[in-house]
N, C-alpha and C positions, 0 to 999 in steps of 0.2 A: 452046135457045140457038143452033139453028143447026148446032151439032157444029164452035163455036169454041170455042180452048181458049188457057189464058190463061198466060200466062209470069211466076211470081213471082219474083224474086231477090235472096234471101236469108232464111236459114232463122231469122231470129229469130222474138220475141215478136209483130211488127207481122205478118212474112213468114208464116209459120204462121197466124197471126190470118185473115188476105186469106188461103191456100192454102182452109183450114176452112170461112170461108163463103162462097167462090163453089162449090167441091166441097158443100155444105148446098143450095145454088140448084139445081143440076145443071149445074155449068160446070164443063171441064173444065180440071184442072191441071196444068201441069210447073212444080216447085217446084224453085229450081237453088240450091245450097248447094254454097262453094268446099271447105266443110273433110268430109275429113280432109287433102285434098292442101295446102291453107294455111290459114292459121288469122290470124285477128287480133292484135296482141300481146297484147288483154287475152283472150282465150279461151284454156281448160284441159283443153276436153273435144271430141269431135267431136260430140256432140250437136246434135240440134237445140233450140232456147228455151232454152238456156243464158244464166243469167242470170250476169254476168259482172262485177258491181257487188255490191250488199245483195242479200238474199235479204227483203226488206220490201218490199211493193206500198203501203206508208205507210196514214194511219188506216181503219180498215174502218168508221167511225163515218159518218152518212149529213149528221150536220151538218157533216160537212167538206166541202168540193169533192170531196176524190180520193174519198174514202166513196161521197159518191151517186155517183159516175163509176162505181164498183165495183157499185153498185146497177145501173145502168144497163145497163153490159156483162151482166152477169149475166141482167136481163129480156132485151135483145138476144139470147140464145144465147151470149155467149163462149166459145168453149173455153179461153184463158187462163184464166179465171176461175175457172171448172169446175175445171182443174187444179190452180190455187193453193186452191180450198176440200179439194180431194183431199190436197193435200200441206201443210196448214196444220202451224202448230207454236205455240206458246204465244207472245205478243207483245202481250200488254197491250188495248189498242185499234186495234192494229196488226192486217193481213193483212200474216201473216211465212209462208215455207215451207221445206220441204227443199230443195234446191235439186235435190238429184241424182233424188227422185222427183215434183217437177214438170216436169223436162225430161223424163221419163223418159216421164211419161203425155201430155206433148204428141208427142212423136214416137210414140209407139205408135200415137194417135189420126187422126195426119196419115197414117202410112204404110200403116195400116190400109184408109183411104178409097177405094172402089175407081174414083175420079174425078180423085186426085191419083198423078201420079207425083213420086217425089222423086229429083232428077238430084244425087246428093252428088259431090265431086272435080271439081269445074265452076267454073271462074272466071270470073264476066262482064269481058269487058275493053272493053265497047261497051253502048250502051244497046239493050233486045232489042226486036223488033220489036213494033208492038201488035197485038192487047193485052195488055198487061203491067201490071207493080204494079212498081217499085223499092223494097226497103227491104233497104238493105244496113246501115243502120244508122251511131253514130258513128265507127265508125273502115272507114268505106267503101275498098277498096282504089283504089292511087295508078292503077291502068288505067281502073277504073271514072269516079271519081272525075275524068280527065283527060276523058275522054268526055263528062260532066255539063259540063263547063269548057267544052268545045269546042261545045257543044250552047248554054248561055245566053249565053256571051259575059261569061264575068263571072270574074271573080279566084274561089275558095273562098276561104270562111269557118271561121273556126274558133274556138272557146274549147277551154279547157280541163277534164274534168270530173274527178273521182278518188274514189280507189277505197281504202278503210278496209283496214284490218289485219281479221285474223281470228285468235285465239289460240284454243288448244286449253284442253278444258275441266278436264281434269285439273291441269292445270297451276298454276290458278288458285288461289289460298288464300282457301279457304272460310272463314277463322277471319275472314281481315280485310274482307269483302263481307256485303251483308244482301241477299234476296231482299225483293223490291217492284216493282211496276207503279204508274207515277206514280196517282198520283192514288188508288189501290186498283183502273186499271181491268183488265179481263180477269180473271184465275183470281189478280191480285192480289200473284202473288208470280214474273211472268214474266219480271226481268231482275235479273239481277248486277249489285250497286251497289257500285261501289268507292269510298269516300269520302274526301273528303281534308280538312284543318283547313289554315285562311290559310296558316301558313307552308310544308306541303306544297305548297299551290297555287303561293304563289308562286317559289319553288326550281324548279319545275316548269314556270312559264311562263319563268321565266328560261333553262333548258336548250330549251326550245321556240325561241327566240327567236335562242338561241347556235347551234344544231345546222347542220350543214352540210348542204346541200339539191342536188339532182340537177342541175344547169344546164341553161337550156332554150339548142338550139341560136341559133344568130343567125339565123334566118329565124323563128324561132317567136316569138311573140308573147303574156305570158301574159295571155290574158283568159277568167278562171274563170266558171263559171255562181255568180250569187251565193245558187242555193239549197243549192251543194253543195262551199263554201269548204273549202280545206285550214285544218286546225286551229293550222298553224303562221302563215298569213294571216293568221286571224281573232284572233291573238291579239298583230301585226304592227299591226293597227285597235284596240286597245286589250287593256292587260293585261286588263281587267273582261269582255272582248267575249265570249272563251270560258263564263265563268261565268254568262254571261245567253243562253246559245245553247246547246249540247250539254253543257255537262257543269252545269249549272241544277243546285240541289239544291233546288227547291220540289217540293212534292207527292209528297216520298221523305223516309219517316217509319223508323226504324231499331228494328226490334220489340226491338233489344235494349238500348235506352233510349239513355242518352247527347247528349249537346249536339250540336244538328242540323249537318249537317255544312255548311264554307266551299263545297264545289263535292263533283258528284260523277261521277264517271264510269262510264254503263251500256254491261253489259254483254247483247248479245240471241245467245241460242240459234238456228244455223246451221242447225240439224238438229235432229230430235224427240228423239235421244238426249241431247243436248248434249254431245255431243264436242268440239262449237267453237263460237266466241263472237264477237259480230263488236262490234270498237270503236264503239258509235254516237256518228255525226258526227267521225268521225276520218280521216278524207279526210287526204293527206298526199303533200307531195313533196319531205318529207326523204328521205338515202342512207339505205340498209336498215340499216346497221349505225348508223346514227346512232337510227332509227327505235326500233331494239331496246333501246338504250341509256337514248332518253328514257322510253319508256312505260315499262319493269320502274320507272320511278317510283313509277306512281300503286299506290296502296296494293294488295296480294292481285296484282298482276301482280310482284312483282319477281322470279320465278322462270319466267315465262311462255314458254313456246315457240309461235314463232309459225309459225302455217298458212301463212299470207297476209300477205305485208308490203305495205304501200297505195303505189298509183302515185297518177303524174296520166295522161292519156291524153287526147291529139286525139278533138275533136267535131267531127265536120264535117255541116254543112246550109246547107242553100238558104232563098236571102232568098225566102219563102215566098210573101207580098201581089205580088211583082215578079214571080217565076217561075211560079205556080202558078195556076191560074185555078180556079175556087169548087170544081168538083169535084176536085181535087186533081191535074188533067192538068197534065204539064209542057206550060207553052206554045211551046215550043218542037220536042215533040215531041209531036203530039198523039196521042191513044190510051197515052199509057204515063203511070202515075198513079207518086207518088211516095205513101211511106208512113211510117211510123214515124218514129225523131229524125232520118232527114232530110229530114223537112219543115218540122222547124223547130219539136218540140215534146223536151219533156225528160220523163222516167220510163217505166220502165216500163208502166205502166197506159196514161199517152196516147199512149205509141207503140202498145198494143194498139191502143187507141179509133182511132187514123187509120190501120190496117192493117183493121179490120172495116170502115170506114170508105171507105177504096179501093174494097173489093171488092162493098161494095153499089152505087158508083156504077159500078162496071165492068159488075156484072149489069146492072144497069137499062139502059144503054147497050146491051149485046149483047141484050138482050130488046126494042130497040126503042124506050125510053123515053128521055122527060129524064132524065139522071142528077140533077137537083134538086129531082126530085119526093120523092126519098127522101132529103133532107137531114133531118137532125133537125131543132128547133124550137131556137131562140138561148136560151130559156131554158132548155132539158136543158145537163149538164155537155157532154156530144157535142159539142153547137150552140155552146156558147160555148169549147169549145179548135178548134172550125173556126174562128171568129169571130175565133181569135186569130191564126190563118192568113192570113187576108182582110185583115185591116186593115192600113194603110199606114203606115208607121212608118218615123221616120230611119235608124234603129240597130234593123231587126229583132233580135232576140233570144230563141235558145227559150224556155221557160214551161212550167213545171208548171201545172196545172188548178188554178185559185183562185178564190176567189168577184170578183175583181177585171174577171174576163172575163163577168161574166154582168151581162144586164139591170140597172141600177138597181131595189132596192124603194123603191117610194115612200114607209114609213115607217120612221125613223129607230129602229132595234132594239137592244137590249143583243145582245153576239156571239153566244150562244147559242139567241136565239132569231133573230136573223139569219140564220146555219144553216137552223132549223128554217124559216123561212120562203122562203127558197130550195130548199130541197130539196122543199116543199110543192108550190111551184109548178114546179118540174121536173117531178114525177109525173105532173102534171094534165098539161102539155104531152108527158108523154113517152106515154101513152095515146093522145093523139091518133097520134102518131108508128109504134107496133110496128105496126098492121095495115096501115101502107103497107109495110113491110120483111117480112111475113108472121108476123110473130107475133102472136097471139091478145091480144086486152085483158085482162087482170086479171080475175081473177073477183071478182064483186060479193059 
């Protein structure tokens, strides 16, 4: 490559992702990570890949979008992936992890690398020269972040994303939860169901609804991602909304017989021991003490101690189709590629996917190529969260990876085999794709 060497900045999911495979090409890295000297508000640890949200990479199933996304990373080489199959924990049809031994075996793997340096206690407070990768992630710091400002010419953007409770698992009353994976899937019996009857429920959205909530300043603005609505919102859009979103009691059968319950609320394992439990879909920005208050409601938490009480937290990213040209360079700074959620996608997985993403177009570029020779194909998961990148739109807005982004099939399908028939044609498309990135085709 020259004996150029490439400047990533920031040690997340996407940043480690880009460090891993341009150091895999033979390019060389300085990976620059602020913390331990500052930390984010929502980080805990100095870690590098700390995931700072769920510890759920969401369905591992292949008829989902994020599924084959996960399939895909994984053919690519990911190391996130590799990490999260390392650090897996029981999760139904979910890829869930430990969190503390998937951070744990991405930074061993990155600092290990004898191509990568990793420059920890470094604040970017400028955009670094190219070539470079930015992915500092949602809550980008206010120097960095003024620089990005100064560079497009444009106001920042932001919503809101947030962050669920986490209760410890002792705590919890076994007598009144049944073990179950919707549907029977996974090993079947992989999440804590706290059930509740109508008039639980509704005593409980009523206290949801009363509860005193954190005040956003007067410059903030609340505009939530609506894949990852606080539970006190959603239940603000209707008493019934929660019951048909996160706390659903279809597909949770209670082995210990009894009348199916009105609503019910799961509970998923943090950790492989289960020490702690993380609220699924209870995103929240009520006051803590309010927080504690409401939830010892629902059934088998009324005595619960909580790990983790749930925020909301600044997202900030770049109008992507405006600022970003196909390989992911900011156009205004050219050679410096932007990555993960601020480029304008949401989860963990597609910030992976456009952090490996980055740095196969950085190689190709430093080896002399078009970097668009190595785009993925539009109908791989890849190809259609760049796609979602590219496209022009009023009101950009990140996105999760959905079958909404991908080609049209031309036959109109029942949902499951919809899936299967996109994930079909991903394959075929993504074969043609690994031996332009150097990976070997499938064996026959």
């Amino acid at each position: 490559m020259g004996g150029a060497r490439v400047t990533v900045v920031g040690g997340g999911l996407a940043g480690c992702e880009a460090a891993w495979q341009l150091a895999a090409r033979g390019v060389g890295v300085r990976l620059v990570e602020m913390k331990p000297v500052r930390r984010t508000a929502a980080a805990v640890t100095d870690r590098l890949a700390e995931l700072v949200c769920s510890n759920s990479f969401r369905s591992d199933e292949p008829v989902q979008a994020i599924g084959l996304m996960h399939e895909e990373l994984r053919r690519a080489g990911s190391l996130v992936l590799r990490a999260a199959d390392a650090a897996r924990v029981p999760a139904g049809g979910a890829l869930a992890v430990d969190r503390d031994a998937f951070a744990a075996y991405v930074e061993a793997e990155v600092k290990a690398h004898p191509l990568v340096e990793v420059a920890t206690g470094v604040e970017a407070a400028a955009l670094p020269e190219a070539p470079a990768i930015v992915a500092t992630g949602p809550l980008t710091s206010d120097a960095l972040a003024g620089a990005l400002v100064a560079a497009v010419g444009a106001e920042r953007l932001y919503f809101y994303d947030s962050i669920a409770p986490i209760v410890a698992g002792e705590s919890v009353d076994l007598g009144k939860v049944f073990r179950a994976s919707r549907y029977g899937k996974g090993d079947g019996e992989d999440y804590l169901n706290c059930p509740m009857t109508r008039p639980q429920y509704e005593a409980f959205v009523d206290a949801l609804l009363a509860a005193e909530r954190v005040a956003f300043a007067e410059f903030e603005r609340a505009r939530y991602f609506e894949g990852c609505l606080p539970i006190e919102v959603m239940a603000e859009r209707g008493r019934e909304t929660p019951r048909f979103g996160p706390m659903k009691p279809v597909g949770l059968r209670d082995p210990r017989g009894g009348p199916e319950p009105w609503a019910v609320v799961q509970l998923r394992a943090e950790d492989r021991a289960g020490v702690a439990y993380n609220l699924v879909g209870f995103q929240t920005k009520l006051k803590y003490g309010e927080q504690a208050r409401v939830f010892r409601m629902i059934p088998g938490l009324e005595q619960a101690e909580f790990l983790r009480l749930g925020s909301v937290h600044r997202n900030t990213f770049l109008d992507a189709p405006r600022l970003l040209a196909p390989d992911l360079t900011l156009r205004a700074a050219p050679g410096v590629r932007i990555a993960g959620q601020l480029s304008g996608v949401e989860g963990y997985v597609e910030s992976t996917a456009v952090g490996l993403l980055a740095a196969l177009f950085t190689a190709a570029a430093l080896s002399g190529r078009d970097p668009l020779e190595v785009d993925p194909p539009r109908d791989t998961a890849l190809g259609a969260m760049l796609w979602h990148l590219r496209r022009e739109a009023a009101d950009f807005q990140p996105s999760n990876v959905n079958w909404g982004l991908f080609s049209p099939l031309s036959a109109r399908l029942r949902k499951r085999e919809r899936g299967e028939a996109y994930a079909a044609r991903a394959r075929g498309a993504l074969e043609t794709w690994l031996p332009r990135i150097g990976v070997p085709r499938a064996a026959a």
